[in-house]
ZAMARGU-4260 file (C-alpha; in steps of 0.2 Angstrom, whole numbers, plus 5000, padded with zeros to 4 digits):
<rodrens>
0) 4756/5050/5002 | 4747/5052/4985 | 4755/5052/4969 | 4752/5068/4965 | 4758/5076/4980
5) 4774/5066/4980 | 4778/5072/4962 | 4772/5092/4967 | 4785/5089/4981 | 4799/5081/4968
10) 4795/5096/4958 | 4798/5111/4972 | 4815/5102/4977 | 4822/5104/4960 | 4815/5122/4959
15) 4822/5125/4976 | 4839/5117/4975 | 4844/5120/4955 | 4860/5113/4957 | 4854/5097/4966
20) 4849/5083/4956 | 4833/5074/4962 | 4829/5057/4958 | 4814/5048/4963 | 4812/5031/4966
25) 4792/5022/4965 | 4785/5009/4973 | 4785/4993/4960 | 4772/4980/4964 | 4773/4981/4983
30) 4790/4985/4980 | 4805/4999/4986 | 4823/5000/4985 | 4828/5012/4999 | 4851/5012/4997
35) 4858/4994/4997 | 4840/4985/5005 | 4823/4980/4997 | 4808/4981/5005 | 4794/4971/5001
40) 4777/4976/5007 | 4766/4958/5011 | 4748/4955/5009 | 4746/4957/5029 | 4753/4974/5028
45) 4771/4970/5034 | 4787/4973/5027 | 4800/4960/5022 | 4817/4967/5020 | 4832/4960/5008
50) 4848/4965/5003 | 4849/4972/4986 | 4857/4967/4972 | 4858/4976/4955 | 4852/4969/4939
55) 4870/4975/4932 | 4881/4966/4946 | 4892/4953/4939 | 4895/4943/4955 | 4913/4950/4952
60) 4924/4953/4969 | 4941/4955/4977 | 4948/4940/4969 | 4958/4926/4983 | 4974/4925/4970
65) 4975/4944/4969 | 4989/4949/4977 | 4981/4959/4993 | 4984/4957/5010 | 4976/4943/5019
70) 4964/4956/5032 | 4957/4964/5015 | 4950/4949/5010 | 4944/4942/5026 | 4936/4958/5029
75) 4927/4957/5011 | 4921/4941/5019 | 4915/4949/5034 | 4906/4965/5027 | 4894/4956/5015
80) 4889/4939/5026 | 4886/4955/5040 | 4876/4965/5028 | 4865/4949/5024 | 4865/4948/5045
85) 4857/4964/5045 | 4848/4965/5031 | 4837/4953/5028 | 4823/4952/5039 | 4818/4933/5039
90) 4828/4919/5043 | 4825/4911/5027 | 4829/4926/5017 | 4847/4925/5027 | 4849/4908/5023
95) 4845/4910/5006 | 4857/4926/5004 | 4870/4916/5014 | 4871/4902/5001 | 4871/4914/4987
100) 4887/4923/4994 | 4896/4905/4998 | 4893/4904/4979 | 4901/4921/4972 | 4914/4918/4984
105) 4920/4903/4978 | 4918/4907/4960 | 4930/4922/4965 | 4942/4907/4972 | 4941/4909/4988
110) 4941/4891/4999 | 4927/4886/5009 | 4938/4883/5024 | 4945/4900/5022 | 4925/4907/5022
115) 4921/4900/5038 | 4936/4905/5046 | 4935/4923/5042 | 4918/4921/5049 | 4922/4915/5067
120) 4920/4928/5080 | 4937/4934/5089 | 4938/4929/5107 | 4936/4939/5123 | 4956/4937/5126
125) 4961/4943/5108 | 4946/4959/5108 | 4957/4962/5125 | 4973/4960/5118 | 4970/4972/5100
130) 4959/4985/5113 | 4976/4985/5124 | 4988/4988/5107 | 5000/5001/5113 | 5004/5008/5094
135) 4996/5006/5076 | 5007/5006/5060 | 5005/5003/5044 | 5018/4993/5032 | 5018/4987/5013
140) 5011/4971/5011 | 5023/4954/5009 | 5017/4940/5002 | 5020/4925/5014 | 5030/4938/5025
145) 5016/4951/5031 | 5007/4939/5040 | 5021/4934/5050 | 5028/4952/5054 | 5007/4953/5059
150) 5009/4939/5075 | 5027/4944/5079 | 5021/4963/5083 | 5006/4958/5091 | 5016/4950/5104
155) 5023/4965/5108 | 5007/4976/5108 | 5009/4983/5090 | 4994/4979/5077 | 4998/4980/5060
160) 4988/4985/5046 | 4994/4983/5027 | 4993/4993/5012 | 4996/4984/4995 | 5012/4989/4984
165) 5007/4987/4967 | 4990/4998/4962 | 4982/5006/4945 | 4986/5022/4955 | 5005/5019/4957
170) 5005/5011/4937 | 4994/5023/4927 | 4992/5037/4937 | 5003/5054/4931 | 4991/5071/4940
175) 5007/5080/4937 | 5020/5083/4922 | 5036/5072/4923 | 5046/5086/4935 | 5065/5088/4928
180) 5077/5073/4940 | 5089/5084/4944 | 5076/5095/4952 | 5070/5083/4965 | 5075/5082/4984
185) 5078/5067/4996 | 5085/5055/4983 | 5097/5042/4984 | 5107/5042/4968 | 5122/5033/4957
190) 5135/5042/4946 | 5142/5027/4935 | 5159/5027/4925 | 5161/5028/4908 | 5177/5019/4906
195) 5172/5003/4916 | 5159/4995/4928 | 5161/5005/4945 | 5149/5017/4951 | 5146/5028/4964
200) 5129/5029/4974 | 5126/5044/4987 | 5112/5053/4996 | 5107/5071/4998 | 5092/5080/5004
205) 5094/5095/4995 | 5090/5096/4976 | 5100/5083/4964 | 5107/5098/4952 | 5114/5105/4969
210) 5123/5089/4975 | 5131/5086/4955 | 5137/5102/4954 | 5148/5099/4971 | 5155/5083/4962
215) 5158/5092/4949 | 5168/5106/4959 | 5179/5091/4968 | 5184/5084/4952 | 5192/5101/4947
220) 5201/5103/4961 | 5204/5085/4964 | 5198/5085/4979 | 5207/5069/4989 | 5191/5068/5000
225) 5181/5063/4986 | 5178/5047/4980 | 5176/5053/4963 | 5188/5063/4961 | 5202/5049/4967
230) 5195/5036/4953 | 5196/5048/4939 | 5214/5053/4946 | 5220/5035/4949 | 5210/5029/4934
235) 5210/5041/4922 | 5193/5037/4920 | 5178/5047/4919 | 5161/5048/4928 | 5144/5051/4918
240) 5139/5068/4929 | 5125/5072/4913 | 5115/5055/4915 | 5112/5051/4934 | 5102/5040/4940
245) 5091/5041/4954 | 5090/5024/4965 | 5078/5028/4978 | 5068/5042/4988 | 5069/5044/5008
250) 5061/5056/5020 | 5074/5055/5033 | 5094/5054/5033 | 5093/5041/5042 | 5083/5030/5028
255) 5093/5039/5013 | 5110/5032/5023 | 5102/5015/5023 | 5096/5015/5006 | 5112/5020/5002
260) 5119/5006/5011 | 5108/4994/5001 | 5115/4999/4984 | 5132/5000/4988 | 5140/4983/4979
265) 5155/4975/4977 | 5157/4986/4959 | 5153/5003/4968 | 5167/5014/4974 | 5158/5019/4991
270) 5167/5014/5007 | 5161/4994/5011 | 5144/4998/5023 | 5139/4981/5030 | 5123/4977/5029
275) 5114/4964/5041 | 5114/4946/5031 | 5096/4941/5030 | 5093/4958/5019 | 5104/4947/5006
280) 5090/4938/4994 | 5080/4953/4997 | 5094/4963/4991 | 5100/4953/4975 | 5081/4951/4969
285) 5077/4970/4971 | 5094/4975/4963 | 5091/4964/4946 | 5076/4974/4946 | 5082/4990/4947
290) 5095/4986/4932 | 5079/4980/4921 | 5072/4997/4924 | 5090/5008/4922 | 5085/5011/4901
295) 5069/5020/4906 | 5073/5040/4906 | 5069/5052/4918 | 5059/5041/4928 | 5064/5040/4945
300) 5065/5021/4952 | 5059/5017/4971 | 5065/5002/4979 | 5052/4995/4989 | 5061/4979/4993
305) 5074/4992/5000 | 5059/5002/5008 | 5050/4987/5017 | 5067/4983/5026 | 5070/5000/5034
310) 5054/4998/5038 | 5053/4980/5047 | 5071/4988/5052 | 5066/5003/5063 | 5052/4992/5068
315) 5063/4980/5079 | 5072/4994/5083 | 5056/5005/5091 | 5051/4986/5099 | 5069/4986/5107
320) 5070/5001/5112 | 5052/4999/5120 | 5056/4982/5129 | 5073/4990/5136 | 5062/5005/5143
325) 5051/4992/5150 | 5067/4982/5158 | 5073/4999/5166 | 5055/5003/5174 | 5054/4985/5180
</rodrens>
């Protein structure tokens, strides 16, 4: 196509589609950038195809000490050493693009071991094996723990796939106006004493306000069924009911209950819930967090520690539950 027409045609688009913005890219010197390749029209009339790079890219990618899970980064591997597969159209252009990614990779400290392996193609067997997954879920990512969880699930025809914790959009992100505490739902909270060091942790799924003003209504009646109401009776203490804090946030009673169960210490007043023993470092390092974050007001806390282990938990639950149904048929 002549110049000219190709500028009259640039020139009818805009007037046809105002609120499109048209952009046109010219051929440079036997040159064309079409998306992510570059063409490169040789003397004999052929094209050569590379992948391209631009002038502004600072060779800067998913770095190896970030914490992310492990698939991200081996997937980060896979997509640009396949995109130099398919892009370039010469074996020396590929080699080329192959060393130059060995490079960024490395300087983004990733080991060379780690490359290769990431590169090697899955086997028949495991393609089989993922194809045949009964379930997919998806769990926070653990650090020396995820990968783990990963092969123990794969066993039993579950894949895995992980989602990082800690993001800019969890740290900085506010699209809404801080809503009022006591207005929020699904929360597991602690009521602690002004006159020693005990507290009371409960769970509700209606609205915080609702839930406060029944502990409210026990104490004036000294209600014998409330554990409140007997500490301030026996005591002669008295709880903080205008500055609650909320612990945790759970969907389900079930998970509130658990939760619940998970802050429930030696100083609270709740009845003694046993927890399985192995939640116990998870439990004491997730707790001296949630005290370092107790002066912040009106900021609700989660406890993913708390979190990942009702998760992992109702995992080996659904995994038992699905090998006993498989006992039953056999």
């Amino acid at each position: 196509m002549k110049q000219a027409a190709l500028q009259r045609t640039h020139e009818l688009l805009k007037i046809k589609f105002e609120g499109i913005k048209f952009t046109i890219e010219m051929e440079r010197n036997n040159r064309l950038r079409f998306l992510d390749v570059f063409v490169n029209k040789m003397m004999d009339g052929t094209l050569e195809t590379c992948v391209y790079r631009d002038e502004t890219h600072t060779d800067q990618i998913l770095n190896y000490n970030n914490n992310h899970p492990m698939n991200h980064k081996k997937s980060c591997v896979q997509t640009l050493f396949k995109r130099a597969e398919t892009h370039c159209s010469t074996t020396e252009l590929r080699k080329k693009k192959e060393n130059y990614l060995f490079r960024v990779f490395q300087n983004n400290g990733y080991p060379r071991n780690f490359i290769k392996r990431s590169l090697k193609k899955k086997t028949t067997q495991q393609q089989q094996q993922r194809e045949q997954a009964t379930r997919r879920v998806v769990l926070p990512d653990i650090q020396n723990i995820s990968e783990l969880t990963t092969r123990l699930l794969f066993q039993k025809g579950i894949v895995v796939a992980h989602k990082p914790n800690a993001t800019l959009r969890k740290l900085i992100s506010r699209p809404k106006d801080n809503q009022d505490k006591t207005k929020r739902n699904n929360v597991v909270y602690q009521i602690n004493c002004n006159n020693c060091n005990k507290f009371y942790v409960g769970q509700t799924g209606r609205k915080l306000c609702t839930r406060i003003m029944q502990h409210n209504a026990a104490v004036r009646r000294h209600d014998p069924l409330s554990l409140i109401s007997i500490h301030e009776d026996q005591e002669g203490h008295k709880f903080n009911m205008e500055n609650v804090n909320i612990s945790a946030y759970g969907d389900t009673k079930h998970g509130r209950e658990f939760l619940e169960a998970w802050y429930s210490t030696a100083d609270s007043i709740n009845r003694c819930i046993e927890l399985d023993p192995m939640y116990a470092p998870l439990r004491a390092k997730d707790q001296l967090l949630h005290r370092n974050t107790q002066g912040e007001p009106n900021i609700g806390f989660t406890s993913q520690g708390a979190r990942n282990c009702w998760e992992s938990d109702q995992q080996r639950s659904q995994a038992g539950t699905q090998r006993g149904q498989q006992q039953r048929s056999t």
